[in-house]
BALOBA-1460 file (C-alpha; in Angstrom, 3 decimals):
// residues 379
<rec num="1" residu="x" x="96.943" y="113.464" z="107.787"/>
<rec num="2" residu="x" x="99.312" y="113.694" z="105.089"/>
<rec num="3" residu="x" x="97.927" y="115.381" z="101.379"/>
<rec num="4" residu="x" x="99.671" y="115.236" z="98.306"/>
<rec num="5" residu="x" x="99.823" y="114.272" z="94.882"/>
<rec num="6" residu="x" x="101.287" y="111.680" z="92.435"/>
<rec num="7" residu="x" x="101.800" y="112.029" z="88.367"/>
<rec num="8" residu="x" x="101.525" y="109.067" z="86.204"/>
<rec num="9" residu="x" x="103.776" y="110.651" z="84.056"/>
<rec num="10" residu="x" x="101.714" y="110.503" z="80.549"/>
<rec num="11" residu="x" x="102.783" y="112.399" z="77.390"/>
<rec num="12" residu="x" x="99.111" y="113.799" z="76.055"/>
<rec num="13" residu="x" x="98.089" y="116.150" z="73.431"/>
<rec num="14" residu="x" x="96.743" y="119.180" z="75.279"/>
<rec num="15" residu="x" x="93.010" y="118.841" z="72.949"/>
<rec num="16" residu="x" x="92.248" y="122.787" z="73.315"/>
<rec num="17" residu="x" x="95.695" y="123.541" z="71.456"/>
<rec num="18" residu="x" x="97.055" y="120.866" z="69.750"/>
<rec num="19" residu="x" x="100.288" y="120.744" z="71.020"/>
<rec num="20" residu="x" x="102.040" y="117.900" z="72.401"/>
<rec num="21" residu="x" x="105.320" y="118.310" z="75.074"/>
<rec num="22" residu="x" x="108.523" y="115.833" z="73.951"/>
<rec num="23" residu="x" x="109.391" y="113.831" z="76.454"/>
<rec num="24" residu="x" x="112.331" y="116.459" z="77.662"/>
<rec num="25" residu="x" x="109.607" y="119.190" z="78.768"/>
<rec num="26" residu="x" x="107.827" y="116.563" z="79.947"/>
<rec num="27" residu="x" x="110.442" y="115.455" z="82.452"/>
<rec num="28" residu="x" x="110.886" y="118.887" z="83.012"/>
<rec num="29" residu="x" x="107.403" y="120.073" z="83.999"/>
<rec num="30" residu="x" x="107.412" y="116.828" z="86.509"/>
<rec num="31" residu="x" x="109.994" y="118.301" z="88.384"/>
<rec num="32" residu="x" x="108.282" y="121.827" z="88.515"/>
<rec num="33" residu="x" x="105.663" y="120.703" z="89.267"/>
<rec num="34" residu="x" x="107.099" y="118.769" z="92.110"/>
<rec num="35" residu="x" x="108.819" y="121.732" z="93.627"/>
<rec num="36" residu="x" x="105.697" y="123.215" z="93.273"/>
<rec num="37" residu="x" x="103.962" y="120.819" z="95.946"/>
<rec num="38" residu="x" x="106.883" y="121.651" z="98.196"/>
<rec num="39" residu="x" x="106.637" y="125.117" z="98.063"/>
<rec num="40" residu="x" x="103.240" y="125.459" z="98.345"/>
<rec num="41" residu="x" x="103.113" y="122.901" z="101.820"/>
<rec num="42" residu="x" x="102.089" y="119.859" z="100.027"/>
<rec num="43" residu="x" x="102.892" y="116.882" z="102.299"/>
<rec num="44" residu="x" x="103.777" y="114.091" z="99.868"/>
<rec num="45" residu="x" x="104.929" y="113.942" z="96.021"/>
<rec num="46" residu="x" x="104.813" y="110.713" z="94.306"/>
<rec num="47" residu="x" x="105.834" y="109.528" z="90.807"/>
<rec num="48" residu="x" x="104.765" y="106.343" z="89.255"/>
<rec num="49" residu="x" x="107.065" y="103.848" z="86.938"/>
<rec num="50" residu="x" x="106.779" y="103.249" z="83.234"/>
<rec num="51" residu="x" x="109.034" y="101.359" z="80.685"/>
<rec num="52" residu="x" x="106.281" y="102.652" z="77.483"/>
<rec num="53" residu="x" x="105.517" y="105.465" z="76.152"/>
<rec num="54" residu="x" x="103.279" y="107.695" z="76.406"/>
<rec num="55" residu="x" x="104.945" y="107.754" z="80.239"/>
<rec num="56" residu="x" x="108.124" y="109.069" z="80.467"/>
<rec num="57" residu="x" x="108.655" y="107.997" z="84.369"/>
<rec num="58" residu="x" x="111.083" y="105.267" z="83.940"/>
<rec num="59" residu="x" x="113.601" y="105.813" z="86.851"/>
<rec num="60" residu="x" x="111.934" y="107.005" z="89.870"/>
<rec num="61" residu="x" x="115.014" y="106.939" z="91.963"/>
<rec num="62" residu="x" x="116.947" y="109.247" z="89.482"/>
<rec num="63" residu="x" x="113.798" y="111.956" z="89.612"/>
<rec num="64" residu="x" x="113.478" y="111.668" z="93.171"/>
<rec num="65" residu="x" x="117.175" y="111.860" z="94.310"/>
<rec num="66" residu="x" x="117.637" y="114.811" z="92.088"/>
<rec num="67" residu="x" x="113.967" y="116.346" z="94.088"/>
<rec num="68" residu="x" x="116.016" y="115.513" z="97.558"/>
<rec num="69" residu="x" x="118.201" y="117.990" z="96.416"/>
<rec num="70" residu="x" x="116.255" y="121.043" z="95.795"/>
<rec num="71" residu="x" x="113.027" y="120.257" z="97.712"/>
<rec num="72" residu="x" x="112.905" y="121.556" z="101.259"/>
<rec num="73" residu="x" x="110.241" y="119.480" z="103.474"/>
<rec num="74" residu="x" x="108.120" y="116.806" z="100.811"/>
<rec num="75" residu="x" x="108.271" y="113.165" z="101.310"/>
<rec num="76" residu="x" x="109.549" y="112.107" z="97.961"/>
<rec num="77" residu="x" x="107.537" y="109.011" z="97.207"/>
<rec num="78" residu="x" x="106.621" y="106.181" z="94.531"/>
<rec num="79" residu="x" x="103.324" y="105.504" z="93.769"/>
<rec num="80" residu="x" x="104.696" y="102.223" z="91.413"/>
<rec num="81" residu="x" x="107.943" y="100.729" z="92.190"/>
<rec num="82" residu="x" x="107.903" y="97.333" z="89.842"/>
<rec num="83" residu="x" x="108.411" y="95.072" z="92.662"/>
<rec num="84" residu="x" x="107.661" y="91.947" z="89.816"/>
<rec num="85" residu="x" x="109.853" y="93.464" z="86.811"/>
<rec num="86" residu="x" x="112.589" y="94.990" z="88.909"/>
<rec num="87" residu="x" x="115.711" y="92.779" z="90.065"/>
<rec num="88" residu="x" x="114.866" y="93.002" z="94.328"/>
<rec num="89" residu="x" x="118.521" y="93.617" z="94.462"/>
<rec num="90" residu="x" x="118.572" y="96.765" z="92.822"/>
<rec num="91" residu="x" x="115.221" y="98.285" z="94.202"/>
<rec num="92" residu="x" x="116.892" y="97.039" z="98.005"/>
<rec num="93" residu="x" x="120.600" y="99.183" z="96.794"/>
<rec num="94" residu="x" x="118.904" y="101.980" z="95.028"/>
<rec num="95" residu="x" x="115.914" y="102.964" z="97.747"/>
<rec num="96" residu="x" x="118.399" y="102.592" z="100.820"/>
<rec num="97" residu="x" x="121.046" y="105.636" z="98.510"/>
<rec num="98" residu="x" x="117.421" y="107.284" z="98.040"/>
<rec num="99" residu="x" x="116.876" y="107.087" z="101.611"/>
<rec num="100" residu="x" x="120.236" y="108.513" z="102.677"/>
<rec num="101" residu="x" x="120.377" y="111.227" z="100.376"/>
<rec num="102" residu="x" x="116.699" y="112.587" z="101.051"/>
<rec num="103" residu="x" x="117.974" y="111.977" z="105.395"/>
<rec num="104" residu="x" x="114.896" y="109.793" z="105.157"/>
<rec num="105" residu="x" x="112.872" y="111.751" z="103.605"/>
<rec num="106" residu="x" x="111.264" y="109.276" z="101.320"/>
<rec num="107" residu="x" x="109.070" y="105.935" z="101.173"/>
<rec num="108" residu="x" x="108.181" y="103.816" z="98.454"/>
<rec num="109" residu="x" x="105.165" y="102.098" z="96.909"/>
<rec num="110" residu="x" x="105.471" y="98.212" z="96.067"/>
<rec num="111" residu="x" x="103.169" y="97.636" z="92.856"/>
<rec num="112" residu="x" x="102.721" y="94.690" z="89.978"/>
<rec num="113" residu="x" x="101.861" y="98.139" z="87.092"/>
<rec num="114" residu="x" x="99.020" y="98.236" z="84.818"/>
<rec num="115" residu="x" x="101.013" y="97.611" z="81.804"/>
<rec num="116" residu="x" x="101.167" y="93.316" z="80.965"/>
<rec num="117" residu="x" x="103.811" y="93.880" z="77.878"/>
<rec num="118" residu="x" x="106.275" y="94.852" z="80.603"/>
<rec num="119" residu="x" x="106.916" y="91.162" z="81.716"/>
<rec num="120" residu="x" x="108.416" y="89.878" z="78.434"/>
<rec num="121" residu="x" x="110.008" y="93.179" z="77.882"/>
<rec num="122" residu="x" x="112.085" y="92.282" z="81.426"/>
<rec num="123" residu="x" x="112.513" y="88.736" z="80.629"/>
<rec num="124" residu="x" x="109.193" y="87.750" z="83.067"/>
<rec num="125" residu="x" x="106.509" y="85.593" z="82.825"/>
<rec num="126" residu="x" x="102.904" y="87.865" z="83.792"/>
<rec num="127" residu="x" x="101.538" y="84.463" z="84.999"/>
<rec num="128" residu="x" x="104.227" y="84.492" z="87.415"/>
<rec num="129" residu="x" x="102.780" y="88.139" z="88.546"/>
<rec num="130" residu="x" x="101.908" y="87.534" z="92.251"/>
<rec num="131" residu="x" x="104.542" y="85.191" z="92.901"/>
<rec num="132" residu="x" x="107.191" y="87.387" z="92.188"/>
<rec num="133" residu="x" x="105.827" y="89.976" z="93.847"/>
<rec num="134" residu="x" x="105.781" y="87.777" z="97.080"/>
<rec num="135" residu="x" x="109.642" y="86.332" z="96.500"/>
<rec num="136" residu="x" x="110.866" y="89.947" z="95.621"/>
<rec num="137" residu="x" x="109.502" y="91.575" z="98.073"/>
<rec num="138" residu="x" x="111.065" y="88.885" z="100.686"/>
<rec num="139" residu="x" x="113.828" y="89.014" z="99.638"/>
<rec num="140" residu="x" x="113.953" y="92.795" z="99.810"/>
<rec num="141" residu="x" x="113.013" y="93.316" z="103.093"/>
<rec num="142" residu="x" x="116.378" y="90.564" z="103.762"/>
<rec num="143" residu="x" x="118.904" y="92.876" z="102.053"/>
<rec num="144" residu="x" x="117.736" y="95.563" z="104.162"/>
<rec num="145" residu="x" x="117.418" y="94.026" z="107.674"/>
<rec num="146" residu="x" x="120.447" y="91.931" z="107.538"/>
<rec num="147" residu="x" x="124.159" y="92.870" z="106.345"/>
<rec num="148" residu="x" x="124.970" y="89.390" z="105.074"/>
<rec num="149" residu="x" x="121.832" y="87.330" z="102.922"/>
<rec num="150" residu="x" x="122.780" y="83.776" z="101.375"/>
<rec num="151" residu="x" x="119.170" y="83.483" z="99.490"/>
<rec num="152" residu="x" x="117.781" y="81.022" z="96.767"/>
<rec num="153" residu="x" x="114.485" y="81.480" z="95.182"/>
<rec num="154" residu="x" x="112.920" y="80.929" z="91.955"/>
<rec num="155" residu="x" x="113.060" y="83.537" z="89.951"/>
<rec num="156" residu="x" x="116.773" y="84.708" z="90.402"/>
<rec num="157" residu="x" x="120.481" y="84.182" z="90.911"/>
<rec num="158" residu="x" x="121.101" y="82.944" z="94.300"/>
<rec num="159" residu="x" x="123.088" y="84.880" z="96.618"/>
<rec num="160" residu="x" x="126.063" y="84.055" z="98.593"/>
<rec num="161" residu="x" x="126.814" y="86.113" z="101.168"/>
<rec num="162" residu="x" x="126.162" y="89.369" z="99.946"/>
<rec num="163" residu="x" x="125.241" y="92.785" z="101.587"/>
<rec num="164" residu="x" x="123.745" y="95.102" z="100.189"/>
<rec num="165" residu="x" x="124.969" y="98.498" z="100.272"/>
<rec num="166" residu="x" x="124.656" y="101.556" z="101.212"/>
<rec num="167" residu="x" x="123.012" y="99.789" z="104.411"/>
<rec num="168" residu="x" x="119.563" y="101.994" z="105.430"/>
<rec num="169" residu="x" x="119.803" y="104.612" z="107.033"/>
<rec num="170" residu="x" x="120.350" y="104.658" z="110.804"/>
<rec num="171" residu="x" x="119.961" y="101.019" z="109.902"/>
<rec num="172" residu="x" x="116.003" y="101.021" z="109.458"/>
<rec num="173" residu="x" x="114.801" y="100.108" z="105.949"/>
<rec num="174" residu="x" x="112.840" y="102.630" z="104.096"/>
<rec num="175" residu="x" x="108.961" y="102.275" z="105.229"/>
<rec num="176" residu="x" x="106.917" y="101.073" z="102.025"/>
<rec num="177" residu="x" x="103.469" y="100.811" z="100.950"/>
<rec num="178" residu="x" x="101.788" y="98.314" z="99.142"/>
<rec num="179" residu="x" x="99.597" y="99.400" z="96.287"/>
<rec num="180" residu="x" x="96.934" y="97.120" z="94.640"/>
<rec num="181" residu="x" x="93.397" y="98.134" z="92.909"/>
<rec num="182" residu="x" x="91.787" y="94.343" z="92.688"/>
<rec num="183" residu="x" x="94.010" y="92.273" z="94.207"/>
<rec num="184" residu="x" x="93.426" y="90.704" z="97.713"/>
<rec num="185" residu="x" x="96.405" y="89.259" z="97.930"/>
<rec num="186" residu="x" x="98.770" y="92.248" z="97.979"/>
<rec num="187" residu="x" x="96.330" y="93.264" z="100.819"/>
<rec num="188" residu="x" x="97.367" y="90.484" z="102.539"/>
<rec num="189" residu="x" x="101.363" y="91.019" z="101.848"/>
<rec num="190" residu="x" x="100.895" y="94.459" z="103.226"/>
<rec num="191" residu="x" x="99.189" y="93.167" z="106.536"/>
<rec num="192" residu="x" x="101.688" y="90.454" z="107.094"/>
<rec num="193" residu="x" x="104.593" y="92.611" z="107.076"/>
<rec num="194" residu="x" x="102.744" y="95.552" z="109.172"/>
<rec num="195" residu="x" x="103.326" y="98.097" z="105.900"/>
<rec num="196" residu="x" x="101.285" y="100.697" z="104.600"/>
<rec num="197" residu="x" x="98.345" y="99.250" z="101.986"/>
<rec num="198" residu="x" x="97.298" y="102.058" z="99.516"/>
<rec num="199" residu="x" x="94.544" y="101.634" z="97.363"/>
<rec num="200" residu="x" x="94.816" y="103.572" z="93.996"/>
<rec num="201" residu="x" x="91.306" y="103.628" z="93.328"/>
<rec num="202" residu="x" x="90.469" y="106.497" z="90.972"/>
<rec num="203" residu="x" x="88.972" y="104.360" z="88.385"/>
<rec num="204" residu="x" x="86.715" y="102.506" z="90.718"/>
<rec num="205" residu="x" x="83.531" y="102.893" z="92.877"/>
<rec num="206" residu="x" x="84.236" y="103.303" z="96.879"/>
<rec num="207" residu="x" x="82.044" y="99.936" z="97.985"/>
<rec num="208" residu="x" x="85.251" y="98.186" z="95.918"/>
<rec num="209" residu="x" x="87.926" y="100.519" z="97.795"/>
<rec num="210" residu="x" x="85.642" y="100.004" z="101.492"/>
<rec num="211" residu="x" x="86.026" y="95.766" z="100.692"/>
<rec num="212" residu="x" x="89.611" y="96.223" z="99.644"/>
<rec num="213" residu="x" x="90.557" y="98.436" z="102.867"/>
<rec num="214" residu="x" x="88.320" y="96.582" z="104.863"/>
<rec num="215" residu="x" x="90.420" y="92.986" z="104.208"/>
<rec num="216" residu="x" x="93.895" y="94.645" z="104.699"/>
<rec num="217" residu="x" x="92.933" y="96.311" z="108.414"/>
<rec num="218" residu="x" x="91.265" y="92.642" z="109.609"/>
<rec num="219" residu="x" x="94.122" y="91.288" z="108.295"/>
<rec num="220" residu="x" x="96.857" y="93.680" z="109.623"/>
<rec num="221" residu="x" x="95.356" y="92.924" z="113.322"/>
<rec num="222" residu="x" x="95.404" y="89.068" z="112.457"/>
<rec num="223" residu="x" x="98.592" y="89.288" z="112.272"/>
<rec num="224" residu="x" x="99.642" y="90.591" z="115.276"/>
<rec num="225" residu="x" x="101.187" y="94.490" z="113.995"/>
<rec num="226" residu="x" x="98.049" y="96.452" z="116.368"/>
<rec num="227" residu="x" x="94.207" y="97.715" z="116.147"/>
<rec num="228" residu="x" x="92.380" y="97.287" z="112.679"/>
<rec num="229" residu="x" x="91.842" y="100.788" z="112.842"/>
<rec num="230" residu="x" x="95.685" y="101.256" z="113.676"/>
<rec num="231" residu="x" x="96.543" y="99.752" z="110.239"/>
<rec num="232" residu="x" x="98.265" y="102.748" z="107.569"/>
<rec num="233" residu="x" x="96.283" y="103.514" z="105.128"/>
<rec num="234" residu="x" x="96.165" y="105.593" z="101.631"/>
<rec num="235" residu="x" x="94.035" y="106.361" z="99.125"/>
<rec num="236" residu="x" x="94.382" y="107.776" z="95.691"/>
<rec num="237" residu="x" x="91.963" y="110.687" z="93.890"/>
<rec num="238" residu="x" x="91.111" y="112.883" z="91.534"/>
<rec num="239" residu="x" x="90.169" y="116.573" z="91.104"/>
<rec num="240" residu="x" x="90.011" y="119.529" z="88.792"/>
<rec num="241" residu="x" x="88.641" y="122.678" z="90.738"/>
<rec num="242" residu="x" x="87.745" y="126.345" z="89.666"/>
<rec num="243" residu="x" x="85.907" y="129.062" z="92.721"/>
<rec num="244" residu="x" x="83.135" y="128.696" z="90.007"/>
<rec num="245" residu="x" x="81.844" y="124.809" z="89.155"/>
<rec num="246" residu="x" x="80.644" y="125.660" z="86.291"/>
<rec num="247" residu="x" x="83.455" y="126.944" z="85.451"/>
<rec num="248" residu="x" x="85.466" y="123.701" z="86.372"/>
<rec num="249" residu="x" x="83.452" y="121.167" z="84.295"/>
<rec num="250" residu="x" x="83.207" y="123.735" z="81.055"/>
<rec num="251" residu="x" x="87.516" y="123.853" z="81.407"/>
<rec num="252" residu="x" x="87.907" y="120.559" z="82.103"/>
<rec num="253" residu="x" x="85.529" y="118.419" z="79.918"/>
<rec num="254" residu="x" x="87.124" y="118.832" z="76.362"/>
<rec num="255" residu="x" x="90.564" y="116.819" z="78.627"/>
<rec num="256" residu="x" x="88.142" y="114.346" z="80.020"/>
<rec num="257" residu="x" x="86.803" y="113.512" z="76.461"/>
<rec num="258" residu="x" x="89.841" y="113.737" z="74.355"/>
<rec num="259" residu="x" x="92.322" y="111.555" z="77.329"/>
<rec num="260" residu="x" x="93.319" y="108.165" z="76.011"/>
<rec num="261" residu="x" x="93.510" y="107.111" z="80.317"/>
<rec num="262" residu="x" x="89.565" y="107.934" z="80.048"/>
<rec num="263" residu="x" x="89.121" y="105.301" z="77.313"/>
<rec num="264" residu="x" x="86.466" y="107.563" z="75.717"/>
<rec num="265" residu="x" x="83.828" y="105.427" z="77.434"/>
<rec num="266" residu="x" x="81.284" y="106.765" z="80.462"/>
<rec num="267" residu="x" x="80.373" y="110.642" z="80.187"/>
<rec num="268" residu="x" x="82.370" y="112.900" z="82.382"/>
<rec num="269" residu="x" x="78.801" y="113.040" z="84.725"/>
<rec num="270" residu="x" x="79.029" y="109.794" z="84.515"/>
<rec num="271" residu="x" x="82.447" y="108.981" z="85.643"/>
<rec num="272" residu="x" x="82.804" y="111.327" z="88.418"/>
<rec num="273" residu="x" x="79.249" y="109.714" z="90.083"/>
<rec num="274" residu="x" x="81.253" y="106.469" z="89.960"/>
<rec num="275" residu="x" x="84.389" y="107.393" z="90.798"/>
<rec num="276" residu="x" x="86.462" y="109.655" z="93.304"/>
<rec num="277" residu="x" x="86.877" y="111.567" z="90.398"/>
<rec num="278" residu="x" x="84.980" y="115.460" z="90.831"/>
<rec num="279" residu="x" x="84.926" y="118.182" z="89.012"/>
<rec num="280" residu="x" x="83.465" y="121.201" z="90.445"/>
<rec num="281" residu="x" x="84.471" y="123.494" z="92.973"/>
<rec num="282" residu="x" x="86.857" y="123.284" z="96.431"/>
<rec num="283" residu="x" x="83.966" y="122.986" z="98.324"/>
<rec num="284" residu="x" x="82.324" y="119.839" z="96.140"/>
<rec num="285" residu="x" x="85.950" y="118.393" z="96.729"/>
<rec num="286" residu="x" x="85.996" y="118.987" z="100.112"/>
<rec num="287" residu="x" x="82.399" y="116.922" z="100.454"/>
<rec num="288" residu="x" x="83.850" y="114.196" z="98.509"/>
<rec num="289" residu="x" x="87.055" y="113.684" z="100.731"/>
<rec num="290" residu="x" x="85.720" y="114.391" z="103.599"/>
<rec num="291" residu="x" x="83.626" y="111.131" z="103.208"/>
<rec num="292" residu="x" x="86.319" y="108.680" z="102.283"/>
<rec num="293" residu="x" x="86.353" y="108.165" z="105.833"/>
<rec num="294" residu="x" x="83.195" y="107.128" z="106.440"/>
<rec num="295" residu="x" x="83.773" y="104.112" z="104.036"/>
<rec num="296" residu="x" x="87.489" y="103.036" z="104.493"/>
<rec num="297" residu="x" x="87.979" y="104.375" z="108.378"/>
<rec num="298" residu="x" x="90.453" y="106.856" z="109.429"/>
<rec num="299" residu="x" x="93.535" y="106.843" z="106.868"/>
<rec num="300" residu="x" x="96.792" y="108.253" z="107.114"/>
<rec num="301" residu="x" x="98.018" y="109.879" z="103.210"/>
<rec num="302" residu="x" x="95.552" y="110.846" z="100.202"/>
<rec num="303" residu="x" x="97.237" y="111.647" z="97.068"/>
<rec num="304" residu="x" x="95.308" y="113.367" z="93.827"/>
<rec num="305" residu="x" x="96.267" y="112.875" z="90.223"/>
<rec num="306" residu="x" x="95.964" y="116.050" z="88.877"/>
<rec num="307" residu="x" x="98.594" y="116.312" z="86.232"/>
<rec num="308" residu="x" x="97.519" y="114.132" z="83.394"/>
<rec num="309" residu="x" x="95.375" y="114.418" z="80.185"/>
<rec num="310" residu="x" x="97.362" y="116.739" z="78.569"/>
<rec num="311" residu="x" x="96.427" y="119.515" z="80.774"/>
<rec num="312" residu="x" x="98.898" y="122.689" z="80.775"/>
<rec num="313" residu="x" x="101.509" y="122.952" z="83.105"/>
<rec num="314" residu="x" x="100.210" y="126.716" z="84.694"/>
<rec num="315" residu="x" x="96.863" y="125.066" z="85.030"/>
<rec num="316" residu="x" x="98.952" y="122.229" z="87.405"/>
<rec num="317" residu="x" x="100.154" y="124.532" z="89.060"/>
<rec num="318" residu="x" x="97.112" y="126.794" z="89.768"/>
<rec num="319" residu="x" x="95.714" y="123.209" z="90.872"/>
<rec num="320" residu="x" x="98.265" y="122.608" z="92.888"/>
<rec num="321" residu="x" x="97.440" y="126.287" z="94.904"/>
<rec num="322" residu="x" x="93.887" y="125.447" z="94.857"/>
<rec num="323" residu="x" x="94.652" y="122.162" z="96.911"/>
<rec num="324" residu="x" x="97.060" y="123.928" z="99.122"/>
<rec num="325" residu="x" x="95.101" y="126.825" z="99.983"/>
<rec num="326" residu="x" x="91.595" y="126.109" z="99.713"/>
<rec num="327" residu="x" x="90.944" y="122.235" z="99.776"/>
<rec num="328" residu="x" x="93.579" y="120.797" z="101.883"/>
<rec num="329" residu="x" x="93.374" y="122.941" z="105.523"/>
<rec num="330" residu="x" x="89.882" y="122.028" z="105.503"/>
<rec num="331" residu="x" x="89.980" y="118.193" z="104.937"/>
<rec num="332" residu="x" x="93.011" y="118.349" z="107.166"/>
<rec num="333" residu="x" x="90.585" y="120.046" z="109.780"/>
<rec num="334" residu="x" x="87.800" y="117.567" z="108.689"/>
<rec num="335" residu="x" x="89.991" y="114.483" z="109.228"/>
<rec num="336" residu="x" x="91.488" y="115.253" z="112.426"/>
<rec num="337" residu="x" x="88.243" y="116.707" z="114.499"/>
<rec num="338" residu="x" x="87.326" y="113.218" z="115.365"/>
<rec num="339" residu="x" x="90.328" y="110.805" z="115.043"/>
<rec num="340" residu="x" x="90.476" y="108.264" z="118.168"/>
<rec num="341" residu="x" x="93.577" y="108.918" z="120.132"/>
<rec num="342" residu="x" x="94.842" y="105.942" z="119.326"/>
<rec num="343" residu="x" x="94.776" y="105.918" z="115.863"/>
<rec num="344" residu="x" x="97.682" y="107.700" z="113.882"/>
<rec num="345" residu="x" x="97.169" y="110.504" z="112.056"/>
<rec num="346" residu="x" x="99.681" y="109.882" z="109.065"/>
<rec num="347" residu="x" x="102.637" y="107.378" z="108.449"/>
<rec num="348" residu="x" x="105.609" y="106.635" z="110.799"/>
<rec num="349" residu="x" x="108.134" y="109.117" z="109.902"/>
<rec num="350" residu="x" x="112.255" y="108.023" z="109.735"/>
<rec num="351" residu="x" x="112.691" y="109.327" z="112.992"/>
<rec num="352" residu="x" x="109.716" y="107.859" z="114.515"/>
<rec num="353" residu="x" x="110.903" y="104.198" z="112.619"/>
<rec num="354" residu="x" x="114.280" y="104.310" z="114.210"/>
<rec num="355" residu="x" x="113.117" y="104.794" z="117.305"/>
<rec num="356" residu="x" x="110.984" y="101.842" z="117.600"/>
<rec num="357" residu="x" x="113.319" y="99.855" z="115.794"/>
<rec num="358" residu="x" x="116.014" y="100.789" z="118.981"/>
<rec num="359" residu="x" x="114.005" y="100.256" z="121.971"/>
<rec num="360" residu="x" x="112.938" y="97.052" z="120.170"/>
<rec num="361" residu="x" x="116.069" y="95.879" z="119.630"/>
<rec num="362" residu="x" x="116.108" y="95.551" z="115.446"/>
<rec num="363" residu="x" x="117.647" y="98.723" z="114.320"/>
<rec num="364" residu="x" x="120.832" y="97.159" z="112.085"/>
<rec num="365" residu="x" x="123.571" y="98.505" z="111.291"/>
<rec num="366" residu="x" x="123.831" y="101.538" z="108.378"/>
<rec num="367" residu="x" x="127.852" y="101.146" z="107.843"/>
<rec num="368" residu="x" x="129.292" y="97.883" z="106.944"/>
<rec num="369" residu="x" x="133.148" y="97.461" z="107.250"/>
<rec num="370" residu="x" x="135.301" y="96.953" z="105.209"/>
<rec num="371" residu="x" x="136.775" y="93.434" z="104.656"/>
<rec num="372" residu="x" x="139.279" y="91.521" z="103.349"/>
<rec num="373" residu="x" x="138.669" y="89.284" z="100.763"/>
<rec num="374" residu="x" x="141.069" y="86.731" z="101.356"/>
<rec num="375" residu="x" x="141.619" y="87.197" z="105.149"/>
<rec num="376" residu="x" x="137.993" y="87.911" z="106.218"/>
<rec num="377" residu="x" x="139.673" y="90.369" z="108.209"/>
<rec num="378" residu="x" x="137.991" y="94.192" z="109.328"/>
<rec num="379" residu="x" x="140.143" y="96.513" z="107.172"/>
């Protein structure tokens, strides 16, 4: 099972100093904090998408391709590409160049955001929301599986033979995830197309995840792409951990009550009873995890936000230890001690993708020759 964690990227007055980062050391930290995860064994780090402040993670392909180049063994990730905002044609060119310069060491998560101004701001209509994420998407996955599209839809240009380039690598698109919180239809996108479904549900109670989970697996064997309990699966979370509980809750509450993502609303007691969110010690994180399965079956990635509410960047980092060291080998132990045989134990790696794709017979082509323009001619 693969562990990691993802950053949302907010810009938050640290409440027990005062002192705000700019958005430069903000950047910054991200990318420590991402070579962090590698070096301590983390499986997976994920960024999100933002066009607003206070989030300073507007192009996840530039952060991540420049991570490719000085992480060692991570899966660089999304956890919100703006599959409705985005032109498809540009998320197709720029994930494939991701893809080849990480040697596949990447995926990507399909998401509509959180933030509604960002429609107008990219010449969209919100009401349009789930539509485009269906025509985008479609469109996407036709740049990548074939070298030459001619495509008309409503939302964009039309395309006359075009090919989008560079082609994937060893001609097998980049394997994606689709992330929702409410919405049953990107559930259903996900299980049509056999991709991952990852439910980012740190603000909500688990019988909400277990219905949301639930729908995508029946839905996933409906359609043909194996076992209900086959289907990929992720989860998001939330944690801040001390070897002393007490300890944990008297650090963390004055960033719980001060964090504009918290909407100063339910108590910190509160919240963590209703959400994945827990405060405490490995152990008490450990408990919680280890039950996520009994709600949404065996899953494949869990990711933890740990990173946000203006929290210090050597407390992110001691975080980031405590998951690697203490909370992670035991979950990972947890997880695995009674997973069917037949169920995988985290997502289908590049390698593992390609080789499918060739002894199925769909594995395209990742070099496109040149041509003449006015003969038609191989050059």
């Amino acid at each position: 099972m693969q562990f990691g964690i993802f950053t949302v990227s907010d810009v938050t007055t640290d409440p027990t100093t005062g002192t705000t980062p700019d958005d430069t050391q903000r950047v910054r930290d991200i990318l420590t904090i991402a070579q962090h995860a590698d070096q301590a064994g983390l499986d997976v780090f994920a960024t999100g998408e933002h066009h607003n402040p206070p989030f300073v993670a507007s192009s996840p392909t530039t952060m991540l391709g420049y991570l490719a180049g000085v992480t060692k063994d991570i899966t660089l990730s999304t956890s919100t590409t703006l599959v409705t905002t985005n032109d498809p044609v540009r998320i197709a060119e720029e994930y494939a160049m991701l893809q080849v310069i990480s040697d596949g060491r990447m995926d990507l998560m399909m998401g509509r955001g959180n933030t509604g101004p960002v429609y107008p701001w990219f010449g969209k209509d919100i009401r349009q929301g789930l539509n485009l994420a269906v025509e985008n998407y479609a469109l996407i996955r036709q740049l990548w599986e074939n070298e030459v599209v001619n495509w008309q839809g409503q939302f964009r240009t039309p395309l006359q033979g075009f090919t989008s380039t560079p082609r994937p690598l060893d001609g097998v698109a980049p394997f994606v995830w689709h992330g929702s919180i409410r919405t049953p239809e990107i559930a259903e996108q996900a299980a049509y197309y056999g991709d991952g479904f990852f439910h980012n549900n740190i603000f909500w109670p688990i019988q909400h995840t277990e219905q949301m989970v639930g729908l995508y697996r029946q839905r996933y064997e409906h359609h043909g792409h194996g076992r209900a309990d086959q289907a990929i699966v992720g989860l998001g979370g939330q944690f801040f951990a001390r070897k002393n509980s007490q300890d944990a809750i008297d650090e963390f509450r004055p960033y719980f009550d001060n964090a504009p993502v918290y909407g100063h609303g339910p108590s910190m007691e509160d919240f963590t009873t209703q959400t994945p969110l827990t405060v405490g010690s490995p152990q008490q994180v450990i408990d919680r995890y280890a039950a996520m399965k009994d709600h949404v079956g065996h899953y494949q990635r869990q990711l933890f936000l740990i990173d946000h509410a203006g929290l210090p960047l050597k407390t992110v980092l001691e975080q980031i230890d405590i998951l690697a060291e203490d909370i992670v080998p035991e979950l990972r132990r947890i997880n695995e001690s009674d997973r069917p045989a037949h169920v995988p134990s985290n997502p289908p790696t590049h390698l593992e993708r390609v080789v499918a794709a060739q002894s199925a017979g769909t594995a395209g082509a990742d070099h496109v020759a040149a041509v003449d323009e006015w003969t038609g001619a191989s050059v």
